[in-house]
DOTORLO-365473 format. One record per residue: residue in one letter; x, y, z of N, C-alpha, C in turn. Coordinates in steps of 0.1 Angstrom, whole numbers, plus 5000, padded with zeros to 4 digits. Example, Ala and Ser with C-alpha at 12.3 -4.5 7.8 and 13.67 -1.06 7.14 Angstrom:
<sites>
(site a,(5132,4943,5078),(5123,4955,5078),(5132,4967,5078))
(site s,(5128,4978,5071),(5137,4989,5071),(5129,5000,5079))
</sites>
This chain:
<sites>
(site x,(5330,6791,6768),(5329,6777,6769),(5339,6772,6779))
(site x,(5351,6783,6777),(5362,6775,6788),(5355,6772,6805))
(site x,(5350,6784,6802),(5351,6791,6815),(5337,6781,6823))
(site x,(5327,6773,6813),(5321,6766,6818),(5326,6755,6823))
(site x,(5335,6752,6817),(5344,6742,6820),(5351,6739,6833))
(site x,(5359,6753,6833),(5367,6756,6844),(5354,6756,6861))
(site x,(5350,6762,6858),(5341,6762,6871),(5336,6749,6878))
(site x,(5336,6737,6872),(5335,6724,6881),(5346,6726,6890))
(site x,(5358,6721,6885),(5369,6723,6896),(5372,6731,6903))
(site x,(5366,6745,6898),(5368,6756,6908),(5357,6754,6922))
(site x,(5347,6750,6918),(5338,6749,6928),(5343,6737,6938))
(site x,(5348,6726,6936),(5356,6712,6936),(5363,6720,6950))
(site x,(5374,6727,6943),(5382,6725,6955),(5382,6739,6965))
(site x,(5367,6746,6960),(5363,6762,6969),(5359,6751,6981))
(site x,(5351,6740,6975),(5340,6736,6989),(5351,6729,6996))
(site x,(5364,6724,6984),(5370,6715,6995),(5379,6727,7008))
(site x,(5386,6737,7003),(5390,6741,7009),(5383,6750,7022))
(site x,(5367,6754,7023),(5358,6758,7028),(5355,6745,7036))
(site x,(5354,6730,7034),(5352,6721,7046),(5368,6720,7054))
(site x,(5377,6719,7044),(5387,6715,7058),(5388,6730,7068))
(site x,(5382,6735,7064),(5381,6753,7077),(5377,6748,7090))
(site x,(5367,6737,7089),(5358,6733,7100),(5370,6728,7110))
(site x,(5369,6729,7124),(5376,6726,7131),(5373,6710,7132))
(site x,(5387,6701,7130),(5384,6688,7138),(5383,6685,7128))
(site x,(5380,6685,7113),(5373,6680,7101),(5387,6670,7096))
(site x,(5382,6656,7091),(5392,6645,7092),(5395,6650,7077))
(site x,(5406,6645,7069),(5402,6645,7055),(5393,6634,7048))
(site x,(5395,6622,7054),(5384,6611,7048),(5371,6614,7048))
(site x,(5366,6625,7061),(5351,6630,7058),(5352,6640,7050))
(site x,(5365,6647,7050),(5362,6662,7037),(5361,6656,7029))
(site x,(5370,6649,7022),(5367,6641,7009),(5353,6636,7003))
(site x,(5347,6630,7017),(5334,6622,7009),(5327,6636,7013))
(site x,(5329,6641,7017),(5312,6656,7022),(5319,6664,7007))
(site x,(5331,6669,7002),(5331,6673,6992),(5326,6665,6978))
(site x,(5328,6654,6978),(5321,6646,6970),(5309,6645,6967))
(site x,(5300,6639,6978),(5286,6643,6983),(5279,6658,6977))
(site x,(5289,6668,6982),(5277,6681,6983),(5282,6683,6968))
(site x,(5290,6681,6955),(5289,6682,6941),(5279,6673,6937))
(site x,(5282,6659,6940),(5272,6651,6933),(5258,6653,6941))
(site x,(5250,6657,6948),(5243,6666,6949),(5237,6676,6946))
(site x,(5247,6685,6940),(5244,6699,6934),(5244,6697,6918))
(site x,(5253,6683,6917),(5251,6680,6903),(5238,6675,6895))
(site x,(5236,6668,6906),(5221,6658,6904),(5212,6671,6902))
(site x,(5209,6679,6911),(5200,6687,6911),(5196,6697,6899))
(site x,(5210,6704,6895),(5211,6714,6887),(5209,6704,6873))
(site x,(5210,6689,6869),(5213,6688,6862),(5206,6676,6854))
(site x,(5199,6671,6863),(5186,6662,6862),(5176,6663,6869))
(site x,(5171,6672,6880),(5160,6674,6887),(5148,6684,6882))
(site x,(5158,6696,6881),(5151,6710,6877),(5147,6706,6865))
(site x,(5136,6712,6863),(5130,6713,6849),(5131,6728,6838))
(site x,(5134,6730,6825),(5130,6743,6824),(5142,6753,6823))
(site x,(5141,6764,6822),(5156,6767,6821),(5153,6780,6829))
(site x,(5165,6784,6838),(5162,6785,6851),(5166,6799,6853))
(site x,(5169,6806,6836),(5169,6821,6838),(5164,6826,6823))
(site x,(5157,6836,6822),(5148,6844,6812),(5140,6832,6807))
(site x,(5134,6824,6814),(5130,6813,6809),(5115,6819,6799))
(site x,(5107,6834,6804),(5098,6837,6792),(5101,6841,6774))
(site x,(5118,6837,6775),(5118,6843,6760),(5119,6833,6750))
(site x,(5117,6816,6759),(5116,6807,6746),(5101,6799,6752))
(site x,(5091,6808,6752),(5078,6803,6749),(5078,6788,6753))
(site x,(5083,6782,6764),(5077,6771,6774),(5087,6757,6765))
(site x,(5092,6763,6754),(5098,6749,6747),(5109,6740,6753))
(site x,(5114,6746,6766),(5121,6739,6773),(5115,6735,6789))
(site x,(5106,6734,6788),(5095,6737,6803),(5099,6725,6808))
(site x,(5095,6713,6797),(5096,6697,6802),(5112,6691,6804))
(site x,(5120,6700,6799),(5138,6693,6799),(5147,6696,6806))
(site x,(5152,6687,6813),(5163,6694,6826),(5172,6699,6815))
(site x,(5180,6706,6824),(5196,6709,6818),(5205,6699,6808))
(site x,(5201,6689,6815),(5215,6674,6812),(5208,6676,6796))
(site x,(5192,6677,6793),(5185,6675,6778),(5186,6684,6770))
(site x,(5188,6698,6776),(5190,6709,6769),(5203,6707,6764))
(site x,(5214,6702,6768),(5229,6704,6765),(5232,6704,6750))
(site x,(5236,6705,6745),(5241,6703,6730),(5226,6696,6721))
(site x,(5213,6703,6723),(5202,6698,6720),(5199,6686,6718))
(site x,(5200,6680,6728),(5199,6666,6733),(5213,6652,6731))
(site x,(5219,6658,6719),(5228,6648,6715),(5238,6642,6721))
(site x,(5240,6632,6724),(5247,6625,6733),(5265,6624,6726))
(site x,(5271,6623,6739),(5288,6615,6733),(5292,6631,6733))
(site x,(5287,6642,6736),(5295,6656,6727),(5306,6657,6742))
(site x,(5314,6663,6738),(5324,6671,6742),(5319,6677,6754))
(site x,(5315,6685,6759),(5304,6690,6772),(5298,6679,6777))
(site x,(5293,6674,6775),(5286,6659,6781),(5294,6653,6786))
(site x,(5308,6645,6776),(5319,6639,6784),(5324,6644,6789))
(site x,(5330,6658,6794),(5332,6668,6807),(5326,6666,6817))
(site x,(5313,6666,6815),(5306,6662,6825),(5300,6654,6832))
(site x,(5303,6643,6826),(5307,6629,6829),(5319,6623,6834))
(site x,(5332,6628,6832),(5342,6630,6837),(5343,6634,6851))
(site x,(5336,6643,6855),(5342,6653,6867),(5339,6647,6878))
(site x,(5323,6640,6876),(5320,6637,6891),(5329,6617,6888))
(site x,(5333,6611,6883),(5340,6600,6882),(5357,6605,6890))
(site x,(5363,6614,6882),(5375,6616,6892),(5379,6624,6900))
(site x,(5364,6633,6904),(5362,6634,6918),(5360,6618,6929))
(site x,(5354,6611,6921),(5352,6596,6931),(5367,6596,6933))
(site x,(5374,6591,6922),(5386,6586,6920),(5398,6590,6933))
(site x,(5393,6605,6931),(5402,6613,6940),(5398,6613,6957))
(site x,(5389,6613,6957),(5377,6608,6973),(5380,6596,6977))
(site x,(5381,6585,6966),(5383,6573,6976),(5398,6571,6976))
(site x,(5410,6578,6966),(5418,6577,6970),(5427,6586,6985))
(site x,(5421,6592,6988),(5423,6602,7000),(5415,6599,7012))
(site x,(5402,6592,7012),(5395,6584,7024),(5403,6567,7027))
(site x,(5419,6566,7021),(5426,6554,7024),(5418,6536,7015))
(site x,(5410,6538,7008),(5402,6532,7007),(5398,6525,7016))
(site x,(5388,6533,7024),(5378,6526,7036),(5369,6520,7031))
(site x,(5364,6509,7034),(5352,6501,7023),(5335,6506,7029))
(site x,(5332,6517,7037),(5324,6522,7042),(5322,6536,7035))
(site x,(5334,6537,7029),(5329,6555,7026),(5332,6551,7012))
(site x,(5342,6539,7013),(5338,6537,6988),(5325,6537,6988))
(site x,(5319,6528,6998),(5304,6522,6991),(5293,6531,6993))
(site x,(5299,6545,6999),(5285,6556,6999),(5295,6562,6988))
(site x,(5304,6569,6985),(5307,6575,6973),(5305,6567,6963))
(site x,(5303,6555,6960),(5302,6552,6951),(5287,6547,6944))
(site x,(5277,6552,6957),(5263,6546,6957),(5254,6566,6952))
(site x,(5269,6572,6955),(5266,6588,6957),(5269,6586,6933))
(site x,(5281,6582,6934),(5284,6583,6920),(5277,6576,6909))
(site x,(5269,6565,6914),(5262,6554,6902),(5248,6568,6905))
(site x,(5242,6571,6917),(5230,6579,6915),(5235,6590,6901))
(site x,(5242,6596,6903),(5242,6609,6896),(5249,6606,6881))
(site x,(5256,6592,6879),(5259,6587,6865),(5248,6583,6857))
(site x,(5241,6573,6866),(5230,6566,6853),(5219,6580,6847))
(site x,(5213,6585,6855),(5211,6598,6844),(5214,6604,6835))
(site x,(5226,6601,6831),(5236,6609,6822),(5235,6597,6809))
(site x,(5235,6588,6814),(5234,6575,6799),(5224,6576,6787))
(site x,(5224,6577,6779),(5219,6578,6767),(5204,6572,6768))
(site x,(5203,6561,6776),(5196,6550,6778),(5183,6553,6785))
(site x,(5187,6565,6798),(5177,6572,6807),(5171,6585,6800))
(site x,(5174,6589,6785),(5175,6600,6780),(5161,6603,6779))
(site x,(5155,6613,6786),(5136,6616,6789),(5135,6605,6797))
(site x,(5140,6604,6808),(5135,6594,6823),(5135,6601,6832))
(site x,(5121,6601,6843),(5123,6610,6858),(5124,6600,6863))
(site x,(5139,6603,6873),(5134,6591,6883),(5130,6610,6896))
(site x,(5116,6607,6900),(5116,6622,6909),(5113,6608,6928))
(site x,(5119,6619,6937),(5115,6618,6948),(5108,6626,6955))
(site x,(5093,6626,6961),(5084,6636,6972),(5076,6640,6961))
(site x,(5076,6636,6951),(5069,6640,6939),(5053,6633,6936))
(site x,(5045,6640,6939),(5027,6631,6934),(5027,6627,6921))
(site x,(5026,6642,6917),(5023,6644,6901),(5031,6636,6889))
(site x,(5041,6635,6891),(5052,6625,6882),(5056,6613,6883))
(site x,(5047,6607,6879),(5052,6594,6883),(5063,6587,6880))
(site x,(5074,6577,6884),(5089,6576,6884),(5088,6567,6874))
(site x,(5098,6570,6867),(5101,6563,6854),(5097,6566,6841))
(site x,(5086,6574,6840),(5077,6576,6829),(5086,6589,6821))
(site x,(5081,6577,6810),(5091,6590,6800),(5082,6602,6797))
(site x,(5089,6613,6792),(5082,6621,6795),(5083,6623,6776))
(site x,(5067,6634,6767),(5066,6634,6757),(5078,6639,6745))
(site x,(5080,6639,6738),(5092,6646,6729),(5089,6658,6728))
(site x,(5074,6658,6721),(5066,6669,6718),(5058,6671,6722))
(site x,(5058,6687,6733),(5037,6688,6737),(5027,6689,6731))
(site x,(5015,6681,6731),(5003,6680,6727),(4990,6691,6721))
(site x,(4994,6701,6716),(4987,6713,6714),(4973,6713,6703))
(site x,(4966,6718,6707),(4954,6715,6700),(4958,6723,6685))
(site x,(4955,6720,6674),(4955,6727,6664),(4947,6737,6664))
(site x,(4953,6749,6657),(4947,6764,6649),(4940,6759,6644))
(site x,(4925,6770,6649),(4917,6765,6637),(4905,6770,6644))
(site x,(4891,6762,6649),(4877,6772,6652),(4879,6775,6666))
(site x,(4890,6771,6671),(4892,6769,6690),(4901,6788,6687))
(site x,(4906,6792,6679),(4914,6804,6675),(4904,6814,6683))
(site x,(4909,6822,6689),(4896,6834,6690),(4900,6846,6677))
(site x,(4884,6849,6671),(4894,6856,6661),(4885,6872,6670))
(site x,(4888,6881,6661),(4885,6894,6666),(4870,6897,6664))
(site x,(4870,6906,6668),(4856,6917,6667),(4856,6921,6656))
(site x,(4846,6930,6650),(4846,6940,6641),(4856,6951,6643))
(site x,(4855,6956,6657),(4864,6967,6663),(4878,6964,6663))
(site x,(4881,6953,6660),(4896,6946,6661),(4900,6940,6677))
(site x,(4886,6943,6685),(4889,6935,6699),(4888,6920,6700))
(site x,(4893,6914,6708),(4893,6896,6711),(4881,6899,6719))
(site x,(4872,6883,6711),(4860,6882,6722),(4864,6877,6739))
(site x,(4861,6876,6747),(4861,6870,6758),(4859,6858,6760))
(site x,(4869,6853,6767),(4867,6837,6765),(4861,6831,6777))
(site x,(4849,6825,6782),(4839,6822,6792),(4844,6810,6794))
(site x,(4856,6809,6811),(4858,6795,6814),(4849,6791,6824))
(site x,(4843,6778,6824),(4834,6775,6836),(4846,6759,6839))
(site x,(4839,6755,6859),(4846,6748,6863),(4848,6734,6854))
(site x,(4840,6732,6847),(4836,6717,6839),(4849,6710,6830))
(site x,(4854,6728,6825),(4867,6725,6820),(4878,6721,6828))
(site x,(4880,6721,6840),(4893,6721,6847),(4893,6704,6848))
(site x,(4882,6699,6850),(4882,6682,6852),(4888,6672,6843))
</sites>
């Protein structure tokens, strides 16, 4: 658990110290581009992805529809992890606009960078996509608690005599 923990800041100040490498690189732009490329990676990893994004065949699809942020402490809000993680990208801003001199050009993208990747986190958006490039999902629509499965029962295929499954005959009619 620590070590989940620890890895925000370690990543924090890998990227910071991998941008100031760049030649010419001001600190007021490391700051906001380290800022940027977390709350970025945060957004993504953490409200975009759907699903859980390793051995995901060994819990039978039950996390298919829930980013990360919903998986966390099985949904419950206020936990300890949650407020960690709500913390980090806030005093990373904290620390960004205090080291860009407060320029009122680069508060108002880090902080247009920090309200994107906060309001997902609020209790309030809890099962909300906001998705972008996306057909299929339409934005805002909550998504179900529970998926919709037909009940067991004559739809079951049961066996043969032989103990084989009959074959199940799909034609196009179904797909519509």
């Amino acid at each position: 658990m620590l070590s989940a923990w620890l890895i925000h800041p370690i990543l924090i100040f890998t990227g910071k110290i991998v941008i100031d490498t760049i030649p010419g690189m001001r600190q007021e732009v490391s700051w906001t581009l380290v800022n940027l490329l977390y709350l970025s990676l945060s957004y993504l990893m953490f409200h975009y992805v759907t699903g859980i994004p390793f051995q995901s065949d060994l819990h039978s699809g039950a996390y298919d529809d829930l980013t990360l942020w919903e998986q966390i402490d099985e949904g419950a809000h206020y936990t300890p992890a949650k407020k960690w993680l709500f913390s980090v990208p806030i005093g990373l801003f904290l620390a960004s606009t205090h080291y860009t001199n407060y320029n009122p050009w680069l508060f108002a993208i880090n902080l247009t960078a920090l309200l994107f990747v906060l309001l997902p986190k609020l209790p309030q958006f809890h099962r909300q996509r906001v998705r972008f490039l996306v057909d299929d999902d339409p934005s805002g629509v909550t998504t179900p608690s529970t998926p919709n499965f037909p009940h067991s029962g004559s739809l079951t295929p049961t066996s043969l005599g032989d103990g084989s499954i009959p074959p199940i005959h799909i034609t196009e009619a179904e797909f519509r």
